[in-house]
mmCIF file of the N, C-alpha and C atoms, coordinates in Angstrom:
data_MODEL
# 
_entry.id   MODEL 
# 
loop_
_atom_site.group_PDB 
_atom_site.id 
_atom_site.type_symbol 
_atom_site.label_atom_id 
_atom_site.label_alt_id 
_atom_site.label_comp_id 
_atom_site.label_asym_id 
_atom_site.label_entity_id 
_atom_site.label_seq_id 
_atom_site.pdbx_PDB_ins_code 
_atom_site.Cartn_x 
_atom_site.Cartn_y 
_atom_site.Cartn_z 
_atom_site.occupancy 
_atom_site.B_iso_or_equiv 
_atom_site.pdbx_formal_charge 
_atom_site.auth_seq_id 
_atom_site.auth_comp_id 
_atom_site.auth_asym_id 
_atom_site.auth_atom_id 
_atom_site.pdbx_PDB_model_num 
ATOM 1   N N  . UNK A 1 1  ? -2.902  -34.348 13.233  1.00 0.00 ? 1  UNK A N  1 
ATOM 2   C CA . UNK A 1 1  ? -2.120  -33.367 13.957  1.00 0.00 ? 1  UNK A CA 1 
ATOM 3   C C  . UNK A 1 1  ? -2.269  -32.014 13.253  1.00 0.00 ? 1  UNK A C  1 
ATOM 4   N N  . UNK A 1 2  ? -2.587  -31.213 13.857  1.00 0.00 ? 2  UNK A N  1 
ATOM 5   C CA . UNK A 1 2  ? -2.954  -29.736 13.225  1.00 0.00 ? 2  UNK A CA 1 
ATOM 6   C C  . UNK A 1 2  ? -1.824  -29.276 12.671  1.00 0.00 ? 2  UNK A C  1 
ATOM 7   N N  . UNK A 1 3  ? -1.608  -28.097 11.870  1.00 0.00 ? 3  UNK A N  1 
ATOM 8   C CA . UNK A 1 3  ? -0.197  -27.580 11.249  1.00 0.00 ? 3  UNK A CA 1 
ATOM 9   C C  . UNK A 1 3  ? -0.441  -26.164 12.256  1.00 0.00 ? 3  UNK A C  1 
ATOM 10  N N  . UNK A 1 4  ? 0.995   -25.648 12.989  1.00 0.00 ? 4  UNK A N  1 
ATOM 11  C CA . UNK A 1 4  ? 1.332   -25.031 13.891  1.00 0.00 ? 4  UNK A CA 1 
ATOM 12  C C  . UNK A 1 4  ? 1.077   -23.508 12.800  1.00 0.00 ? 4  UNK A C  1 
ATOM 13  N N  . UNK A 1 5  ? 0.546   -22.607 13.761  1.00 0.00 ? 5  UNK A N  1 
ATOM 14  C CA . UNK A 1 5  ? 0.510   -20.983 13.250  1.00 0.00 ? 5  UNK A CA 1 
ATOM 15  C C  . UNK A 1 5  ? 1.572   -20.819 12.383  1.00 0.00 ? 5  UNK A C  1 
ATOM 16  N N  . UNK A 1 6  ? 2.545   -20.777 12.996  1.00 0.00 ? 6  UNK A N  1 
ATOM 17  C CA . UNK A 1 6  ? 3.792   -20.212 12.383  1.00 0.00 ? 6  UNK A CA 1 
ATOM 18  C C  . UNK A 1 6  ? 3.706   -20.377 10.900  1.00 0.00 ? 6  UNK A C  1 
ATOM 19  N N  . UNK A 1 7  ? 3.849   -22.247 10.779  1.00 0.00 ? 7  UNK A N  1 
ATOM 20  C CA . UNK A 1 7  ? 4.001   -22.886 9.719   1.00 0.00 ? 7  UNK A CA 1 
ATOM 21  C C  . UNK A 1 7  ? 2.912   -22.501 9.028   1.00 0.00 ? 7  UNK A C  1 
ATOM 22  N N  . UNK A 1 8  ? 1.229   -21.991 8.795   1.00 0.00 ? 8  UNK A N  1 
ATOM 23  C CA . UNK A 1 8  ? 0.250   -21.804 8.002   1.00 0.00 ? 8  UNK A CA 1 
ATOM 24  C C  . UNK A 1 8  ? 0.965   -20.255 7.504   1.00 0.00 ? 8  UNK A C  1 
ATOM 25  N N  . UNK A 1 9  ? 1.375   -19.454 8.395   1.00 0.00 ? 9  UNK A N  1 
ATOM 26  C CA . UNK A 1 9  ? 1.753   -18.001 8.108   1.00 0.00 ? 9  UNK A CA 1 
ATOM 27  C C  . UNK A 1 9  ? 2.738   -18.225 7.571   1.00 0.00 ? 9  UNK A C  1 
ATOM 28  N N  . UNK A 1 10 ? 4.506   -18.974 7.267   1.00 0.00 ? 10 UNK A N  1 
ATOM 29  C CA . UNK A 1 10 ? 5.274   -19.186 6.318   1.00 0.00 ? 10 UNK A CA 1 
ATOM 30  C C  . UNK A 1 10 ? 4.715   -19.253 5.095   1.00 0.00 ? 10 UNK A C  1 
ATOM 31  N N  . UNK A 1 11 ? 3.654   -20.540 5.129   1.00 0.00 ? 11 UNK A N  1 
ATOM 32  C CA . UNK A 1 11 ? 3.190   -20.971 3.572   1.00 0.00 ? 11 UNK A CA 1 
ATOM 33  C C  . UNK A 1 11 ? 2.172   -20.102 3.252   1.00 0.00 ? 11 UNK A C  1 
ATOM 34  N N  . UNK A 1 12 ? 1.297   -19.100 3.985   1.00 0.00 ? 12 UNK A N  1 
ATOM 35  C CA . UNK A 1 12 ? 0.349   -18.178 3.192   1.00 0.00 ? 12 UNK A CA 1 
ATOM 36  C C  . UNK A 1 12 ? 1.979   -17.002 2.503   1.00 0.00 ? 12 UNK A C  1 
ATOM 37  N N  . UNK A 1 13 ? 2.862   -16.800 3.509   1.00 0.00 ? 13 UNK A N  1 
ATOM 38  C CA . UNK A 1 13 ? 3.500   -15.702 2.764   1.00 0.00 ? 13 UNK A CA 1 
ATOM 39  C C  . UNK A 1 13 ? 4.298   -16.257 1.732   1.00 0.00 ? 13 UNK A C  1 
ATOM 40  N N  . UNK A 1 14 ? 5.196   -17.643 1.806   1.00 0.00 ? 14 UNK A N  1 
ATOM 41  C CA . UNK A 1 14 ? 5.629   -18.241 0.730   1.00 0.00 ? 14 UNK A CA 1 
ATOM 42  C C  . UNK A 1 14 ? 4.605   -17.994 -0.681  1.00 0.00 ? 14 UNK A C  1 
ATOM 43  N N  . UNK A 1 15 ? 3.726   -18.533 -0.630  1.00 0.00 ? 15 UNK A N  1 
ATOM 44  C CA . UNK A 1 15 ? 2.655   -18.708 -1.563  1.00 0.00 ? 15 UNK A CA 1 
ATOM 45  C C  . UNK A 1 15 ? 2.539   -17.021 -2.152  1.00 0.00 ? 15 UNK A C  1 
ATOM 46  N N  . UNK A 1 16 ? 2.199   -16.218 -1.764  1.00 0.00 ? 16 UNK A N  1 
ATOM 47  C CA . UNK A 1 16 ? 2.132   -15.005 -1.646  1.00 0.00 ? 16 UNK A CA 1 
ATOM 48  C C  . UNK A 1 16 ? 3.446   -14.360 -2.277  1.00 0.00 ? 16 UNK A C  1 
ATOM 49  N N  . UNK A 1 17 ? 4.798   -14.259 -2.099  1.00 0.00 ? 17 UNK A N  1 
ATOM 50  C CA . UNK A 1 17 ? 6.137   -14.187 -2.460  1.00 0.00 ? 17 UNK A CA 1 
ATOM 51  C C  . UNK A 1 17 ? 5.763   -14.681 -3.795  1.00 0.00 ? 17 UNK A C  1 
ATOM 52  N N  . UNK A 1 18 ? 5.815   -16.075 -3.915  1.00 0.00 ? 18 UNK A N  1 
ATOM 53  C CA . UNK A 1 18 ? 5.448   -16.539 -5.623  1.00 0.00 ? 18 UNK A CA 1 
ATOM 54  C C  . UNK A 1 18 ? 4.814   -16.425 -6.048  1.00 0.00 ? 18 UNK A C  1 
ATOM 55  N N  . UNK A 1 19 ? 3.480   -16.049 -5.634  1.00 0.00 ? 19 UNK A N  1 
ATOM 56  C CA . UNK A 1 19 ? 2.441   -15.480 -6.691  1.00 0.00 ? 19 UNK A CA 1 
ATOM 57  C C  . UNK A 1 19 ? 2.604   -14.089 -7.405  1.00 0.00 ? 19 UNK A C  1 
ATOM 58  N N  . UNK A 1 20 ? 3.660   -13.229 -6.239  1.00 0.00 ? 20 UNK A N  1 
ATOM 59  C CA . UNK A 1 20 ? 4.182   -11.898 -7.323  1.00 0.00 ? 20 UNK A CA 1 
ATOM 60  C C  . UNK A 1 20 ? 5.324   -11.910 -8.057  1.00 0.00 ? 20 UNK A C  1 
ATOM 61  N N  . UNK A 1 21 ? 6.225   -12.945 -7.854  1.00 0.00 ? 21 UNK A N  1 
ATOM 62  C CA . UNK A 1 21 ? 7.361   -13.145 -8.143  1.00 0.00 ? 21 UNK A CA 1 
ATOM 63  C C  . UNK A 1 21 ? 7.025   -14.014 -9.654  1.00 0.00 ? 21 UNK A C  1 
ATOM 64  N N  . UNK A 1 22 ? 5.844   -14.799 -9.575  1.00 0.00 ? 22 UNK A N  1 
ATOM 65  C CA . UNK A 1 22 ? 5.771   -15.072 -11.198 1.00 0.00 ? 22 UNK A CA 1 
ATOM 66  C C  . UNK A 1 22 ? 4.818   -13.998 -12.145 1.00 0.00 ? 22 UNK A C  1 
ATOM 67  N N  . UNK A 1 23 ? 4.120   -13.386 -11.230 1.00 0.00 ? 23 UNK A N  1 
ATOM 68  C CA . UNK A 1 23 ? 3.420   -11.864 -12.180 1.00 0.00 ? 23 UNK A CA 1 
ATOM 69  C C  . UNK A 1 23 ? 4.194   -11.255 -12.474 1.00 0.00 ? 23 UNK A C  1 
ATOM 70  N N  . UNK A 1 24 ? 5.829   -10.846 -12.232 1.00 0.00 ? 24 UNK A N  1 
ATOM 71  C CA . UNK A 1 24 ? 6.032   -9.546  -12.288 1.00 0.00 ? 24 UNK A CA 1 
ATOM 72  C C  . UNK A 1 24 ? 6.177   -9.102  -13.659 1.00 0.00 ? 24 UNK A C  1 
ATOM 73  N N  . UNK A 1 25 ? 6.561   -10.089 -14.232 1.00 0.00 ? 25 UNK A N  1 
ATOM 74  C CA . UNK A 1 25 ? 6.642   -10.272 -15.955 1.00 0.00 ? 25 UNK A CA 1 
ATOM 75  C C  . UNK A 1 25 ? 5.069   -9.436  -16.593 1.00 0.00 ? 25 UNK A C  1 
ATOM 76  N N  . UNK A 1 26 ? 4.093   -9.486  -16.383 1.00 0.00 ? 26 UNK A N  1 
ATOM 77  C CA . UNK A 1 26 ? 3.193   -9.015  -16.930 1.00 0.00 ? 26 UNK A CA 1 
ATOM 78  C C  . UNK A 1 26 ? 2.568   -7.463  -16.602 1.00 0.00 ? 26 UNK A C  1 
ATOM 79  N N  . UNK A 1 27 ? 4.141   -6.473  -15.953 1.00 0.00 ? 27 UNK A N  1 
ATOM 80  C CA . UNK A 1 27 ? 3.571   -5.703  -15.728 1.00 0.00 ? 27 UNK A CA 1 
ATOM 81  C C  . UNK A 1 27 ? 3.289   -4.089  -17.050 1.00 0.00 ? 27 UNK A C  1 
ATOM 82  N N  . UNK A 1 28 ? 3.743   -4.698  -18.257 1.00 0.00 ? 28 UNK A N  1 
ATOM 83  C CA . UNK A 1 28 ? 3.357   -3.671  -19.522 1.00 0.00 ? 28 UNK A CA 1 
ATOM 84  C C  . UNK A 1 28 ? 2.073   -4.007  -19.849 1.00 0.00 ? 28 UNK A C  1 
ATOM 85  N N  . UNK A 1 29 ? 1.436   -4.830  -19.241 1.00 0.00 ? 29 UNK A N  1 
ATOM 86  C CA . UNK A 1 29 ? 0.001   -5.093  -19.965 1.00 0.00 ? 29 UNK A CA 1 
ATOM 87  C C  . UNK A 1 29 ? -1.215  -4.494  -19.415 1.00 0.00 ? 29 UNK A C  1 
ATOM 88  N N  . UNK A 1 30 ? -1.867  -3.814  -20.098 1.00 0.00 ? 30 UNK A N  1 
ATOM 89  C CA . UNK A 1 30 ? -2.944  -2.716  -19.579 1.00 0.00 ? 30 UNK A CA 1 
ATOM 90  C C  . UNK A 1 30 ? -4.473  -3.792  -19.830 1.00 0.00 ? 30 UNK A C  1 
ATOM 91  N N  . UNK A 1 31 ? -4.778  -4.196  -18.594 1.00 0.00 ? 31 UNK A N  1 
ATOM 92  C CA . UNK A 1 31 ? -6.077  -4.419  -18.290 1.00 0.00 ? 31 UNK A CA 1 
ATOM 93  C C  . UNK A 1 31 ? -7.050  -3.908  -17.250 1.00 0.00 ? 31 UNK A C  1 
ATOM 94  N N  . UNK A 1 32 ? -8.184  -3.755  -17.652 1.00 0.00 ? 32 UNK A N  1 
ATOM 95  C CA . UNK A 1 32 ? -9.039  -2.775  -16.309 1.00 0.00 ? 32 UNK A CA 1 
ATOM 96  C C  . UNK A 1 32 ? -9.246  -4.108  -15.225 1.00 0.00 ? 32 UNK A C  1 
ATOM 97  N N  . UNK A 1 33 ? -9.882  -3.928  -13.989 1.00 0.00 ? 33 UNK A N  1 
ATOM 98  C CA . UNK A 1 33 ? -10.273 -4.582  -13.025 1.00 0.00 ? 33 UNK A CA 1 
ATOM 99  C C  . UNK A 1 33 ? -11.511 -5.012  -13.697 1.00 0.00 ? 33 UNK A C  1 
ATOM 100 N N  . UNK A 1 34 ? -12.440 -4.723  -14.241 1.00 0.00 ? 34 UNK A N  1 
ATOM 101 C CA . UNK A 1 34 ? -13.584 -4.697  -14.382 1.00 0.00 ? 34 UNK A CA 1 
ATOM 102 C C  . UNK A 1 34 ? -13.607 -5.714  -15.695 1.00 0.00 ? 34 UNK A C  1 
ATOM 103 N N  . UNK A 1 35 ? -12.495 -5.734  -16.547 1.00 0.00 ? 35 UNK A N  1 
ATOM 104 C CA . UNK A 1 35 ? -12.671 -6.782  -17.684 1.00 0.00 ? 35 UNK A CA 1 
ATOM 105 C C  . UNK A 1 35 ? -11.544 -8.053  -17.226 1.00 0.00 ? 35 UNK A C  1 
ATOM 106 N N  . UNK A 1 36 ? -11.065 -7.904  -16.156 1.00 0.00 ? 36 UNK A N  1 
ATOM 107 C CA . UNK A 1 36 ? -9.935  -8.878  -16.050 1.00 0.00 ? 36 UNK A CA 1 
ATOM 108 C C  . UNK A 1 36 ? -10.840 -10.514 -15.465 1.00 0.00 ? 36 UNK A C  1 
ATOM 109 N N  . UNK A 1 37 ? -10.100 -11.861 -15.338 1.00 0.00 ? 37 UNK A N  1 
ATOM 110 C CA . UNK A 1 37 ? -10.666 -12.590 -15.379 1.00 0.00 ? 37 UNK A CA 1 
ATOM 111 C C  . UNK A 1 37 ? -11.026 -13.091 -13.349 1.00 0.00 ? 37 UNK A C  1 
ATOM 112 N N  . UNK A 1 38 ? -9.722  -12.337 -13.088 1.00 0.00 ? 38 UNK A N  1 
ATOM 113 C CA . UNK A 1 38 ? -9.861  -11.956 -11.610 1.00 0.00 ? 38 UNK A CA 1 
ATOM 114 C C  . UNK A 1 38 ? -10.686 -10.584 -11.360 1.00 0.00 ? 38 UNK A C  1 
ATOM 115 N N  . UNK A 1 39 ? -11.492 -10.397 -11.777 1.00 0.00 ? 39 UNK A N  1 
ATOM 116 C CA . UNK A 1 39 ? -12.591 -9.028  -11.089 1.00 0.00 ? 39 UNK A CA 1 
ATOM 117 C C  . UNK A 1 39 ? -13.103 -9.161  -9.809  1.00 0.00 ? 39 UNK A C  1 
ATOM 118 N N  . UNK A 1 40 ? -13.715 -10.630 -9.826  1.00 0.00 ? 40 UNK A N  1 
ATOM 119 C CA . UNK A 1 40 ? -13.868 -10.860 -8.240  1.00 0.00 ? 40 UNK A CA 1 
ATOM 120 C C  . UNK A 1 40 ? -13.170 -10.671 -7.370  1.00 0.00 ? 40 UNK A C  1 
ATOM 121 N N  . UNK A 1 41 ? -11.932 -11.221 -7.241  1.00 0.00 ? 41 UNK A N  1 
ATOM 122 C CA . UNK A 1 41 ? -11.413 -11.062 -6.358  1.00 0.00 ? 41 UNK A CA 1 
ATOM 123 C C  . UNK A 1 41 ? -10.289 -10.531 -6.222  1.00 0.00 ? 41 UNK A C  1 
ATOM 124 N N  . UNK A 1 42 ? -10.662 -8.950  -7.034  1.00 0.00 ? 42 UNK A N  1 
ATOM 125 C CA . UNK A 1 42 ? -10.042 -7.817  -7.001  1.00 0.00 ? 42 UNK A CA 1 
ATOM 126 C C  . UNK A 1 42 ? -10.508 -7.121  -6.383  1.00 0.00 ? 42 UNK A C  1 
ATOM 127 N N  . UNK A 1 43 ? -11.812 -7.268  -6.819  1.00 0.00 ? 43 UNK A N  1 
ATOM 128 C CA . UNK A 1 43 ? -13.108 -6.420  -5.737  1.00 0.00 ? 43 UNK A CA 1 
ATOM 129 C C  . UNK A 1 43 ? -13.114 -6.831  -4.273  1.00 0.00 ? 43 UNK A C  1 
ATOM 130 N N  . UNK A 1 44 ? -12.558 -7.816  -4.009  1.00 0.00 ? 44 UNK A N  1 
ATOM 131 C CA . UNK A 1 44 ? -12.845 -8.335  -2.533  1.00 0.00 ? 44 UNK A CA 1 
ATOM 132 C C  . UNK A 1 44 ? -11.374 -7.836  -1.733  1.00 0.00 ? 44 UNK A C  1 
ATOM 133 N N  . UNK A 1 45 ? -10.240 -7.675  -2.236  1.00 0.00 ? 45 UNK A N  1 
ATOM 134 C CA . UNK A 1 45 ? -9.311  -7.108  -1.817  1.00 0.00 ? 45 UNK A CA 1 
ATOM 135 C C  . UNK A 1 45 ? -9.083  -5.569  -1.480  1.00 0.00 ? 45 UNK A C  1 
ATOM 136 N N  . UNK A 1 46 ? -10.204 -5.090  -2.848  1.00 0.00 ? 46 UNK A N  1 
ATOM 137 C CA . UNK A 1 46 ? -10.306 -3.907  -2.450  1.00 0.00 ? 46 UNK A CA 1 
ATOM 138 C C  . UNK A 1 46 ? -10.893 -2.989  -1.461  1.00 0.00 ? 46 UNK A C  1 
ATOM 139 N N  . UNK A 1 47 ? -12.196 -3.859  -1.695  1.00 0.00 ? 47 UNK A N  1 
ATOM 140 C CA . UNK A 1 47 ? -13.188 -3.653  -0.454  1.00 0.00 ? 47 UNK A CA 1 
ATOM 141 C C  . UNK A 1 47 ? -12.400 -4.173  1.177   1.00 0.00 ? 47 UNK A C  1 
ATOM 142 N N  . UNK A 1 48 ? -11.818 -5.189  1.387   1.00 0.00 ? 48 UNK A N  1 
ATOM 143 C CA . UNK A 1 48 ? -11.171 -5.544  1.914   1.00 0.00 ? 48 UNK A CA 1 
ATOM 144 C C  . UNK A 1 48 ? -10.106 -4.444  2.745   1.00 0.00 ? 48 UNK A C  1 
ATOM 145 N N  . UNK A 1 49 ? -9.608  -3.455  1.801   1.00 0.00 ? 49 UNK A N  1 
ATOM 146 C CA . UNK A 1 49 ? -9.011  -2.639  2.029   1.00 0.00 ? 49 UNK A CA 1 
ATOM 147 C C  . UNK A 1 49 ? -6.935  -3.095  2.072   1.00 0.00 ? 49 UNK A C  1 
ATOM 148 N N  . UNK A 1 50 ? -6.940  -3.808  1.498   1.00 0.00 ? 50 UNK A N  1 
ATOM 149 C CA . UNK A 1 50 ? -5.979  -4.976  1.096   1.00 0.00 ? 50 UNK A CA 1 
ATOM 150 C C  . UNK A 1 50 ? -5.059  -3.657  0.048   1.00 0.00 ? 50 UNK A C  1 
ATOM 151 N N  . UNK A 1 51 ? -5.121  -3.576  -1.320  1.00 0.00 ? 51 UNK A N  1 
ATOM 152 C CA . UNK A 1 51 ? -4.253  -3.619  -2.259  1.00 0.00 ? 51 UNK A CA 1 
ATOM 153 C C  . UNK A 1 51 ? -4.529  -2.387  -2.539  1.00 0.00 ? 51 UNK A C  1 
ATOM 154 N N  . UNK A 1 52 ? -5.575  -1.400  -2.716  1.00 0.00 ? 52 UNK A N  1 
ATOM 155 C CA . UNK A 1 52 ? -5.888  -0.155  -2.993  1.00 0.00 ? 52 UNK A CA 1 
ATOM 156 C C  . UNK A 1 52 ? -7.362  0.358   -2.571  1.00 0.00 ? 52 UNK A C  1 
ATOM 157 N N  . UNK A 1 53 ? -6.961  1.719   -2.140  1.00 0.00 ? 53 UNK A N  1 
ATOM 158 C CA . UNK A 1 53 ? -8.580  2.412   -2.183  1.00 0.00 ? 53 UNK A CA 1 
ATOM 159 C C  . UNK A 1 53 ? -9.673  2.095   -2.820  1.00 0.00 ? 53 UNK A C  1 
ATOM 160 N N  . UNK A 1 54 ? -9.993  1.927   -3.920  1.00 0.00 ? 54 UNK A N  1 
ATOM 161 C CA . UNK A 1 54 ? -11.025 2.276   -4.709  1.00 0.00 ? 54 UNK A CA 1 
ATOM 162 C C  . UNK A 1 54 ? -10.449 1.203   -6.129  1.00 0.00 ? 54 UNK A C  1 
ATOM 163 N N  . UNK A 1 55 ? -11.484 0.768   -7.007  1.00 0.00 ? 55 UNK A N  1 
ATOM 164 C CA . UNK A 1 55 ? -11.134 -0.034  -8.289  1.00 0.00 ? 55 UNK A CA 1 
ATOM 165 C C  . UNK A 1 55 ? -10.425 0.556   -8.931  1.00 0.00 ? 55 UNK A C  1 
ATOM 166 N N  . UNK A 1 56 ? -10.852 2.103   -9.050  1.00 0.00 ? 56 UNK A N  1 
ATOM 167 C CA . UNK A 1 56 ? -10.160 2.929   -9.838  1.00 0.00 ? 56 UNK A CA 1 
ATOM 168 C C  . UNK A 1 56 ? -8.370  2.842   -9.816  1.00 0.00 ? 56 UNK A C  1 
ATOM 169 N N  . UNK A 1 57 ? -8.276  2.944   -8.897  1.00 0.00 ? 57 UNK A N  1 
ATOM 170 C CA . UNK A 1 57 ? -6.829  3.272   -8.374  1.00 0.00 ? 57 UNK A CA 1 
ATOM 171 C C  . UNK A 1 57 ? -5.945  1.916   -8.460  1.00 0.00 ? 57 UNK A C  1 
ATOM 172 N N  . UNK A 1 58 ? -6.954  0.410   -8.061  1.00 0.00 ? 58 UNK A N  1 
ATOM 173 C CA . UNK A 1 58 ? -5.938  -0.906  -8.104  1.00 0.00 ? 58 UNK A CA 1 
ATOM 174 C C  . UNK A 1 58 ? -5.131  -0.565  -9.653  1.00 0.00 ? 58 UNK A C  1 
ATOM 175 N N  . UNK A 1 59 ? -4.036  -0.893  -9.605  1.00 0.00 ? 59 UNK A N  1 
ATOM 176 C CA . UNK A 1 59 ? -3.109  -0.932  -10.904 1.00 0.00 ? 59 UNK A CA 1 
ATOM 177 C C  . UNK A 1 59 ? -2.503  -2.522  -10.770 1.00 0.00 ? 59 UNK A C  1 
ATOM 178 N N  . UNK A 1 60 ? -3.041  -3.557  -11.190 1.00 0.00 ? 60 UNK A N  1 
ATOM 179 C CA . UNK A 1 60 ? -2.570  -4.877  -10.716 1.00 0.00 ? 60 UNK A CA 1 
ATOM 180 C C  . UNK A 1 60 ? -1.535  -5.363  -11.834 1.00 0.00 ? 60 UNK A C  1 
ATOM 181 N N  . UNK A 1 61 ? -1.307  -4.373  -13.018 1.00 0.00 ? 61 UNK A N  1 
ATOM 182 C CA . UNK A 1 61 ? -0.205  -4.668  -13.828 1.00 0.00 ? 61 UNK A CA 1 
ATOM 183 C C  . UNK A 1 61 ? 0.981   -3.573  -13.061 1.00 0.00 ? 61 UNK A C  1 
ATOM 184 N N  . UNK A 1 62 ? 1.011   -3.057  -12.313 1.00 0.00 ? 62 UNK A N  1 
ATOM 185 C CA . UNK A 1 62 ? 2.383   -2.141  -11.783 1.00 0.00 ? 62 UNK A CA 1 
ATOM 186 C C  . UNK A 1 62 ? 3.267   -3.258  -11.262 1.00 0.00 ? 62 UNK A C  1 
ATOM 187 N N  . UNK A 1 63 ? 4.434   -2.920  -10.961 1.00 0.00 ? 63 UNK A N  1 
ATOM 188 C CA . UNK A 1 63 ? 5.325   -3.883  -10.498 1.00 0.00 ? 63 UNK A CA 1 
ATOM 189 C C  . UNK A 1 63 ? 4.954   -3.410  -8.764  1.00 0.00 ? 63 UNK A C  1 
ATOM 190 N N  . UNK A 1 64 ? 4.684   -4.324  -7.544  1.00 0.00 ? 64 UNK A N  1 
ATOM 191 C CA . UNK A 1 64 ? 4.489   -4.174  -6.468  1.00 0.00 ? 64 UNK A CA 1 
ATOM 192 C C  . UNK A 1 64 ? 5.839   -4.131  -5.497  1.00 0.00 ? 64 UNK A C  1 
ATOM 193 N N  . UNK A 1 65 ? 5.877   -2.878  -4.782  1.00 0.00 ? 65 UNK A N  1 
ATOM 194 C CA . UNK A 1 65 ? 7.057   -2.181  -4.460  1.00 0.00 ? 65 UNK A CA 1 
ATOM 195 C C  . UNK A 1 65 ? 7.026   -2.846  -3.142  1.00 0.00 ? 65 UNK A C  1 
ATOM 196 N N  . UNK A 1 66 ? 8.309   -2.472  -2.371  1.00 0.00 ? 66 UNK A N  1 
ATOM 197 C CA . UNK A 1 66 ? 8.441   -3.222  -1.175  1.00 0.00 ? 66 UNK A CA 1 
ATOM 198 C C  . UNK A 1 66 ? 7.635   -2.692  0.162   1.00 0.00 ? 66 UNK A C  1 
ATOM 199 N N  . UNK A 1 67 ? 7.436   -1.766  -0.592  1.00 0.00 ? 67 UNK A N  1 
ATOM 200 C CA . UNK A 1 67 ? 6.598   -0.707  0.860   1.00 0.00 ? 67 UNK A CA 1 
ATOM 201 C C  . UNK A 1 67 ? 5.288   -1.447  0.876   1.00 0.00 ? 67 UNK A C  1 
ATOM 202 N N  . UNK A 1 68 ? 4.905   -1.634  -0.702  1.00 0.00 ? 68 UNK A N  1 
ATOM 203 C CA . UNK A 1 68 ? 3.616   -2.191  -0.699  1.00 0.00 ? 68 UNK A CA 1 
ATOM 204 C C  . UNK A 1 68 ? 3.332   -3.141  0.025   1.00 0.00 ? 68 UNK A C  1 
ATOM 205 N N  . UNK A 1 69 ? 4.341   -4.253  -0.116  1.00 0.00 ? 69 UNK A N  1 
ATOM 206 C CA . UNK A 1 69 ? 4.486   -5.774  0.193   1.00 0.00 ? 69 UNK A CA 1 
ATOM 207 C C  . UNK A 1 69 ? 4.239   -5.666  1.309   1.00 0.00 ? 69 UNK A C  1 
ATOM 208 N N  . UNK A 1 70 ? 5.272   -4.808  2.231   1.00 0.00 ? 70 UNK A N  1 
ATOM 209 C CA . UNK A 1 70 ? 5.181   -4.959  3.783   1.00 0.00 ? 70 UNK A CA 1 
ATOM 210 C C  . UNK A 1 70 ? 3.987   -4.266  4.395   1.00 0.00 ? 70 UNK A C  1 
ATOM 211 N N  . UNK A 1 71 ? 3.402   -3.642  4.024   1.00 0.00 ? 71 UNK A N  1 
ATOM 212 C CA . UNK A 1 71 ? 2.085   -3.096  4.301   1.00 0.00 ? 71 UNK A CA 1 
ATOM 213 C C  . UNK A 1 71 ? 0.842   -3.812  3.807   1.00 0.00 ? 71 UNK A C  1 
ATOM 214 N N  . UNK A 1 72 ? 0.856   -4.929  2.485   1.00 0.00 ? 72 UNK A N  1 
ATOM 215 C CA . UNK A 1 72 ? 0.066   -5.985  2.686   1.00 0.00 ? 72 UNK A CA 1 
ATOM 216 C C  . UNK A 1 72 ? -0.015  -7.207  3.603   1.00 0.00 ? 72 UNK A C  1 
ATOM 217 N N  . UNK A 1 73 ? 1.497   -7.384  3.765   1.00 0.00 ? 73 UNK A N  1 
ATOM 218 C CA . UNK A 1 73 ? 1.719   -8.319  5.002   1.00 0.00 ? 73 UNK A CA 1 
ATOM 219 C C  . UNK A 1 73 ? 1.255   -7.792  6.299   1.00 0.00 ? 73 UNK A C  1 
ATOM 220 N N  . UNK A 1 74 ? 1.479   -6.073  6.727   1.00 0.00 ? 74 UNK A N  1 
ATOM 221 C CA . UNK A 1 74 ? 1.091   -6.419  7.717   1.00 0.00 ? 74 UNK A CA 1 
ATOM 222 C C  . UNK A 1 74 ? -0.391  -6.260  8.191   1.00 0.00 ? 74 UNK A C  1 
ATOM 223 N N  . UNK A 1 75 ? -1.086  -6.062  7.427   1.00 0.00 ? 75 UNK A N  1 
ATOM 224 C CA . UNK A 1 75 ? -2.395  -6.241  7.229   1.00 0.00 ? 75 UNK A CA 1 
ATOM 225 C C  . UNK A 1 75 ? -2.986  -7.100  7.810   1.00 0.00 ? 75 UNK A C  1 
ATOM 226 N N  . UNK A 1 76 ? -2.250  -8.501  7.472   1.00 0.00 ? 76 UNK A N  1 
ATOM 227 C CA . UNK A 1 76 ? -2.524  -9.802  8.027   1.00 0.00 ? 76 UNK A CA 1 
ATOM 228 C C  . UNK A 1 76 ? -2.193  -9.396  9.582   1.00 0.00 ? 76 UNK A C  1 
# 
């Protein structure tokens, strides 16, 4: 039996909710995109047009604001 839209879009945003909700702790730590262990698929978000303009600009240690959130969500 397939899992209904709704229910895949709860658990991508659930999943999503906790994946920033356990980062937020690491946001004094200064790492570039380019040495981090996620580079890939920092680059693919970016390009993507997802999280920020340009590599330069992703800041993936900032704490992610609510404007942000809802403008990554509605992306989807």
């Amino acid at each position: 039996m397939p899992i209904p839209l709704g229910m895949r879009r709860l658990a991508l945003v659930s999943c999503t909710v906790f994946l920033f909700v356990c980062t937020a702790g690491t946001a004094g730590a200064q790492r570039s995109a380019s040495t981090s262990w996620a580079a890939p698929e920092i680059a693919t978000v970016v390009s993507d047009g997802l999280m920020a303009p340009s590599l330069a600009d992703f800041r993936p240690d900032d704490p992610l604001t609510e404007g942000e959130f809802s403008d990554l969500l509605a992306s989807f």
